[in-house]
Structures are given as structure tokens and as C-alpha cells.
C-alpha positions in Angstrom: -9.8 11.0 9.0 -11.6 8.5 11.4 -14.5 6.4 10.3 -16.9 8.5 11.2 -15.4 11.5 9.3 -15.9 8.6 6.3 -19.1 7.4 6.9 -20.2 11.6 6.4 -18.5 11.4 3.1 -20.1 8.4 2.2 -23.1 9.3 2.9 -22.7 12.4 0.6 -21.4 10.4 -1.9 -24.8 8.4 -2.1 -23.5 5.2 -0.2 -24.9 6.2 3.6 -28.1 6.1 5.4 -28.6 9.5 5.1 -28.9 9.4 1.5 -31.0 6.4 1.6 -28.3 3.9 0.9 -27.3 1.3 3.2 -24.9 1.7 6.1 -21.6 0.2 4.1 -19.8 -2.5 6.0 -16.1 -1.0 7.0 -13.7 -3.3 5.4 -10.3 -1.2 6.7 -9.2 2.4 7.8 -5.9 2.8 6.5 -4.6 5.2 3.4 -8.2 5.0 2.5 -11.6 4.0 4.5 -12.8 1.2 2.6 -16.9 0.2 2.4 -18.3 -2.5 1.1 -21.7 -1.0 -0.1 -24.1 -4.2 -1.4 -22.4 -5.6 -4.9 -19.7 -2.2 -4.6 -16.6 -1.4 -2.5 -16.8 2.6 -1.9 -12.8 4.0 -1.1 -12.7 7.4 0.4 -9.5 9.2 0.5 -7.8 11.5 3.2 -7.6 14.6 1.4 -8.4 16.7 -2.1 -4.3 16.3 -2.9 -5.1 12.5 -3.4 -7.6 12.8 -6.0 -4.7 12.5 -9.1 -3.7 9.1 -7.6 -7.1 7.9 -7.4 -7.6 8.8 -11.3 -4.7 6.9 -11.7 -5.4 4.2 -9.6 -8.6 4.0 -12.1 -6.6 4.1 -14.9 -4.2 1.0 -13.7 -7.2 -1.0 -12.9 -8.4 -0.8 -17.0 -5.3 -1.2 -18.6 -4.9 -4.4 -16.2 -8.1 -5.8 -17.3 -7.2 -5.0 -20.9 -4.1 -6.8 -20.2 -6.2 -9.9 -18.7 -4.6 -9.5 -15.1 -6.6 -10.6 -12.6 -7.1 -7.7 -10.6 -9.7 -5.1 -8.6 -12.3 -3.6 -11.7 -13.8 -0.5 -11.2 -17.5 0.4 -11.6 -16.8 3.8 -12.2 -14.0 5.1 -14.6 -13.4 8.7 -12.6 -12.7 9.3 -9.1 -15.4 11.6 -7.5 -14.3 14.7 -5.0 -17.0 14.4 -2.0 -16.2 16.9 0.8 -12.5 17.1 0.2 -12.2 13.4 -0.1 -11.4 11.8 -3.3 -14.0 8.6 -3.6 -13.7 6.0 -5.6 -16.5 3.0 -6.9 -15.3 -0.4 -7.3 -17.3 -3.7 -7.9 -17.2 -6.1 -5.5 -15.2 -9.3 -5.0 -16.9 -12.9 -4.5 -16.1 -14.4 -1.0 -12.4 -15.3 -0.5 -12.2 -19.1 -0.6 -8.8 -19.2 1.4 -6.3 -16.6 2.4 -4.0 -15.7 0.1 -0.4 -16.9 0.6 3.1 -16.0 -0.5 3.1 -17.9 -3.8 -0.5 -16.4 -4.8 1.2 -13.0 -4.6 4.7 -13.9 -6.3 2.8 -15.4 -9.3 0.7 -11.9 -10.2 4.3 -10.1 -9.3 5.4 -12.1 -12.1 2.9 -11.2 -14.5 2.8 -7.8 -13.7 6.2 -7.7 -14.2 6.2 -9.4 -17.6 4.2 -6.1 -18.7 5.2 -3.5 -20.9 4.8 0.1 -19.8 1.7 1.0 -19.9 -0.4 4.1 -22.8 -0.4 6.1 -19.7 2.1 7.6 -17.6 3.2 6.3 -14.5 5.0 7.9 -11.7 8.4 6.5 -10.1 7.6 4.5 -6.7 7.6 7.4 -4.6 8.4 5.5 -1.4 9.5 8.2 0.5 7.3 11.0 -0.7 4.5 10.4 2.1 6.6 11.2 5.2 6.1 14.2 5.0 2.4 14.2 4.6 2.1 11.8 7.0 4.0 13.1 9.5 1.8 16.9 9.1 -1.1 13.9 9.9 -0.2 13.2 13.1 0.9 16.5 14.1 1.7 17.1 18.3 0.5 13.8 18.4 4.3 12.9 18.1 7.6 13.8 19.6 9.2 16.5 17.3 12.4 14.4 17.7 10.7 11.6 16.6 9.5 13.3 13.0 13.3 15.3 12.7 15.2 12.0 13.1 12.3 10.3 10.2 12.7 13.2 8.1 16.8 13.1 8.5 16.6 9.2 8.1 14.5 9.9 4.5 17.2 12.5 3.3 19.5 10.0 3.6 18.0 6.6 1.7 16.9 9.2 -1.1 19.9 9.9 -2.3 20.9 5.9 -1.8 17.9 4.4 -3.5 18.4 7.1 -6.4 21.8 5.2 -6.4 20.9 1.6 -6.6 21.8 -0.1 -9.9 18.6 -3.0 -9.8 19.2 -6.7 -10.9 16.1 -7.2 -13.0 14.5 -4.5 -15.7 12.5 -1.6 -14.5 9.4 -1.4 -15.2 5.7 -1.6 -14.3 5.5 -2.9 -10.4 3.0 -2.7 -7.8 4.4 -0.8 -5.7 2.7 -2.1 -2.5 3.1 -6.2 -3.1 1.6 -7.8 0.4 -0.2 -10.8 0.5 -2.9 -8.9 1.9 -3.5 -7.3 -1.3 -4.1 -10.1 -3.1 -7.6 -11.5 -2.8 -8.2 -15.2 -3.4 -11.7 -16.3 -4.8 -13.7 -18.7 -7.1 -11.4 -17.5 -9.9 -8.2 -17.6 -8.4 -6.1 -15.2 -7.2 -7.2 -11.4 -7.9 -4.8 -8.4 -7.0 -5.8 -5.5 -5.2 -5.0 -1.7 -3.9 -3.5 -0.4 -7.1 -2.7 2.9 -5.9 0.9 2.5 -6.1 1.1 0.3 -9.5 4.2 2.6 -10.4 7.1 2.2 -13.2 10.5 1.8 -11.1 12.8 -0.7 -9.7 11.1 -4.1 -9.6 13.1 -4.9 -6.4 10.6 -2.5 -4.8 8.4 -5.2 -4.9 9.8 -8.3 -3.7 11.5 -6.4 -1.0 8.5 -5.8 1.3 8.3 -9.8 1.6 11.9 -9.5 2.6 10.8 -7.2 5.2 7.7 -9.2 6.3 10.3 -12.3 7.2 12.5 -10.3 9.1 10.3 -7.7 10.7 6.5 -8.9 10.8 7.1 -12.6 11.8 6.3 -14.4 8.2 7.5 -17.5 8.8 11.2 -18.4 7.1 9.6 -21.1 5.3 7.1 -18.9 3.4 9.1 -16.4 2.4 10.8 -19.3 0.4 8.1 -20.3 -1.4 7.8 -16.5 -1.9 11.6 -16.4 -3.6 11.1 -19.9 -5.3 7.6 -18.9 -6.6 8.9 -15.4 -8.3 12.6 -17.2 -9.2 14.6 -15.1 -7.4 15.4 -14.1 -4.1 15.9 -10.1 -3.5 18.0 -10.5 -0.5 21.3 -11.5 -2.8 20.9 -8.4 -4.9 23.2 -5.9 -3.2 20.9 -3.1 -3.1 18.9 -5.2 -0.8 19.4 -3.3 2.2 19.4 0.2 1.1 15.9 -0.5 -0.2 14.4 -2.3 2.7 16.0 0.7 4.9 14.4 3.5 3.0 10.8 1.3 3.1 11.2 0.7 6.8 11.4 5.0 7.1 8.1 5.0 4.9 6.5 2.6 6.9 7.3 4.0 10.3 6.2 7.5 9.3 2.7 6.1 7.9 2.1 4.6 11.3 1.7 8.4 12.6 -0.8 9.9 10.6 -3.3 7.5 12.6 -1.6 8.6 16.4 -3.8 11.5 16.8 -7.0 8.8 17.0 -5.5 5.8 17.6 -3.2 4.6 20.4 -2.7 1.9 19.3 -0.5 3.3 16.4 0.6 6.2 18.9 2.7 2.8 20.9 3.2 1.1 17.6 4.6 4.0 15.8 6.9 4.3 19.0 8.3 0.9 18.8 9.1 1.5 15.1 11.2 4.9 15.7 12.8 3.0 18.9 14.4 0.0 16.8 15.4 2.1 13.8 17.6 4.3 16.5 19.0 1.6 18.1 19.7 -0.3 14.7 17.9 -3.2 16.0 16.8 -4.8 12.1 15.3 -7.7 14.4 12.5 -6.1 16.2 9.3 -7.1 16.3 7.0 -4.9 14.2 2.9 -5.4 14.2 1.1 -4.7 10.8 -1.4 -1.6 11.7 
């Protein structure tokens, strides 16, 4: 799905000029093309198979609020299917005062972790359940050895992360804990992208900052506030590099649903597959 692909489905949803809405600003084209639409933020999803998450997704962001986290609200409580595209309605957020930093994100990890399971069920964090998906995505657009070796590479940290025996209590996480998703306004710091809020390994979560030291250039010294921030650093837990290992495979293989449009993912995606062979955990990666 490109953005113009999106902006036809916005428009059908009520959001474009065609219906007589405005234009929507493009915020990102990632999982989701995001709008911002006046006082809303419109996602559209990639395909029909998404819509479950995106009821879920809807579902997280109430019991959050009922919980008093500060996250994303939605401003409508079911998901739409427009086109083949689930679509979801979300209110707004107030200009960010600063970007968020490491600390901002470890302090809603915490709280989110302090949560009971929710009245709802939640899935296990899938990690590697979208290579395959994404790899149909980019299609020819990628070496067939390339998608064998991710697919092999996903067979293997399965059965290892189904393994792991964590440090801290399972339970509700994230799922997707960036600093990107947080969002940082007159409030305070507000969480967002709850599409992978999950009930798993809490590790799952502080191990993408892990990965953002060593493979998307954080700086050393803010991945320690990170650590100090949330109390505990996931690099001593032993299961530290099983995990990180089976998020690098998801990560690569979401690069190449966007190769077929974008070449900039097409070399990026390339890079990633180049340093897993050569087991090079030191190479530069670029956030996409």
C-alpha cells in the first residue's frame, strides 16, 4: 500500500477531498498510513486480515484510559473496513513540546508493566508471525534467497524464544516500546501505537532499546538512563540474545514489504540480510 493507495481509502472513509473533507496531513507510511485529519488522526491498514488487531488495538486504548495510563484515546470505539483496509479514528494529540527521550518511555514501560491482565484477551507477542506476511509484501521485489534464509532464520529463534525462562513476570507489555512511540506534550508523556500491547515476556520490551544501542546508533549514555529509568538492564538477563536475535529477523523481514515501492527499503532491507549472514551484531542499521 503506497500513500496514494491510502489517501483513496481515506477519502472513502470520509476523511479525503473527494468526500469533502480535507486532504489529511501524512504523519507516516509504515504498518499503517497515518493522517492527521483536523482535531483526528485517521490509521488505514494494509489489508482486511488486520482488521481483528485494529479492534484490539481499540480495545487496549479504553482499558488504558480506564486504567489512567497516559496513552493514544480513540474517537471511535470500532475499527471500520473501507476498501479492504481496516481504518481506524483516533483524537488528536496537542503539539509535542520536546521529543521524547529514553526515560519518557521506560517510565510508561513501568506502569504498563505494573498492570494486571487485562477483561479482554490478549494475544502472545507474536514477534515473528509477520515474516511471512511481509515477505508475500514484497514479493520478486526480493532475492528468493534472501526470504528462504529469513524464513530458516525465524524457524530457528521460534523454538528458542518459546524456550526462554524471563527474569521479570509476564504480563501485559507493549510490544513495540520505541521512543518514537511515545509522544511528549503539555501533559507529559503519552504512549502511542498500541497495536502490539500483547501479554508475554516483559523482556520483549526493554529489549528493542537494547537493540537501538547496539544497532541504530542510540547513544551508550541514553540507553543508561533507559536501564536506570526502568531499574534493570535486559542485557544481563541471559535470554538477552535469543530475544534480540529473533527481533532483528522480524525487523529485517518488515523492511521488505515496502521494497516493491521504495528503494530506499529495497538497499536498506539489503544491508539488514547482509549483516545477519555475516554475523556482524555491529552494523549499522537506519530506522525506515
Amino acid at each position: 500500500m503506497d500513500e496514494g493507495r491510502a489517501r483513496q481509502v481515506l477519502a472513502a472513509a470520509g476523511f479525503g477531498p473527494a468526500a469533502g473533507g480535507a486532504a489529511g496531513e501524512l504523519l507516516s507510511l509504515g504498518e499503517n498510513a497515518v493522517f492527521g485529519v483536523g482535531a483526528l488522526v485517521v490509521k488505514v491498514g494494509r489489508e482486511a486480515d488486520l482488521l481483528e488487531r485494529a479492534g484490539r488495538e481499540l480495545a487496549v486504548a479504553l482499558w488504558l484510559e480506564e486504567a489512567g495510563i497516559p496513552a493514544v484515546r480513540a474517537a471511535e470505539p470500532e475499527p471500520r473496513l473501507v476498501d479492504g483496509h481496516p481504518v481506524t479514528v483516533w483524537h488528536r494529540l496537542p503539539g509535542a513540546v520536546r521529543p521524547a527521550g529514553p526515560e519518557d518511555l521506560a517510565v510508561l514501560l513501568r506502569r504498563i508493566h505494573a498492570l494486571p491482565a487485562p477483561p479482554f484477551d490478549l494475544p502472545a507477542r507474536d514477534l515473528l508471525g509477520g515474516v511471512e506476511r511481509w515477505l508475500r509484501l514484497a514479493g520478486d521485489a526480493v532475492d528468493p534467497a534472501d526470504a528462504a534464509y529469513l524464513r530458516a532464520r525465524r524457524d530457528g529463534y521460534a523454538a528458542q524464544v518459546a524456550a526462554l525462562t524471563p527474569h521479570l513476570t509476564p504480563g501485559p507489555i507493549h510490544g513495540d516500546a520505541l521512543p518514537r512511540n511515545v509522544h511528549v506534550g503539555p501533559d507529559g508523556p503519552v504512549l502511542m501505537d498500541l497495536e502490539t500491547v500483547s501479554t508475554d515476556l516483559r523482556e520483549h520490551d526493554l529489549v528493542v532499546m537494547a537493540l537501538a544501542r547496539d544497532r541504530y546508533g542510540l547513544p551508550a549514555a541514553a540507553y543508561g538512563a533507559f536501564a536506570a529509568a526502568y531499574g534493570w538492564d535486559v542485557r544481563d538477563w541471559e535470554g538477552c540474545a535469543v530475544l534480540r536475535g529473533a527481533r532483528e529477523t522480524a525487523s529485517c523481514a518488515w523492511v521488505a514489504q515496502h521494497a516493491p515501492t521504495r528503494a530506499q527499503a529495497l538497499a536498506e532491507f539489503r544491508r539488514r540480510v547482509a549483516s545477519l549472514r555475516d554475523g556482524n551484531t555491529e552494523t549499522r542499521w537506519y530506522a525506515f
